[in-house]
N, C-alpha and C positions, 0 to 999 in steps of 0.2 A: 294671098297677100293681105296684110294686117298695117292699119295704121298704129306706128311708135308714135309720133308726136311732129313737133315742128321746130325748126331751128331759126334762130337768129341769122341771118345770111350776114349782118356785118361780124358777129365775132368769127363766120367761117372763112370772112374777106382774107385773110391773110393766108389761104392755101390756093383760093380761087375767087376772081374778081367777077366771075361769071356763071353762077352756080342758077341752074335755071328757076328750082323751086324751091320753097322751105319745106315742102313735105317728106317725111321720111317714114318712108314704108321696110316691113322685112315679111321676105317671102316664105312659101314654105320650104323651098330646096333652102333655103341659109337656116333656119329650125335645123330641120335637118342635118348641116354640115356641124352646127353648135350642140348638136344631142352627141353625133358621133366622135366627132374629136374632142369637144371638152365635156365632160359628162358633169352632170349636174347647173354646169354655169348657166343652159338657158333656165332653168328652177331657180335659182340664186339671183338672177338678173334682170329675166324679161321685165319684175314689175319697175323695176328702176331706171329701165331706157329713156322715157320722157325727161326725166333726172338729166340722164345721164347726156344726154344729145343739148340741154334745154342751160346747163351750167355744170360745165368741163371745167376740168381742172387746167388741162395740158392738150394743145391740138397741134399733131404735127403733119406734113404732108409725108404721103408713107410712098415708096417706091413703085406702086401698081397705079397705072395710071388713074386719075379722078376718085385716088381715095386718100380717106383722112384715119389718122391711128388717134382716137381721143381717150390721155386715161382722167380717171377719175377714183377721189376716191371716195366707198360709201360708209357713211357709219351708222353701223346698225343696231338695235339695242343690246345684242348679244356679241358683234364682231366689228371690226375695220377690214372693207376690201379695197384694197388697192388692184386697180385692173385696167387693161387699154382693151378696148373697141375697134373697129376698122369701120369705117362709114366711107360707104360708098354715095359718088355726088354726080350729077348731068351740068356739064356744062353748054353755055349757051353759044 
């Protein structure tokens, strides 16, 4: 388990009024699930998670319970990505 960063709990107010902590952890099975289905994105992204969790662009409430789809987008010296995230949240 690897500390990403921390979130503002009120801009995540608007999917849940009850969100237990601002820390946001990712573990090694989701590594894992992000090396095998998207290849390259966790190289392209992990260093922009803080970013990326810290000043979203777009946060919506996604169908799987207690999770949030945030995209965002990055500009980089060489490219613009445009990308959504899934963040998973505990409520209280």
């Amino acid at each position: 388990m690897y500390r990403v960063g921390k979130i503002d709990r009120e801009i995540y107010h608007c999917i849940a009024e009850d969100i237990v902590t601002d820390e946001v952890i990712i573990t090694v099975v989701q590594i894992m699930h992000i090396r095998e289905r998207h290849p390259n994105d966790y190289e392209l992204f992990s260093t922009y998670f803080d970013e990326i969790i810290r000043d979203l662009d777009y946060i919506i409430e996604a169908k799987k319970p207690n999770t949030a789809l945030i995209l965002k987008e990055i500009k980089d010296v060489k490219e613009v990505f445009k990308n959504g995230f899934t963040f998973d949240y505990i409520k209280g």
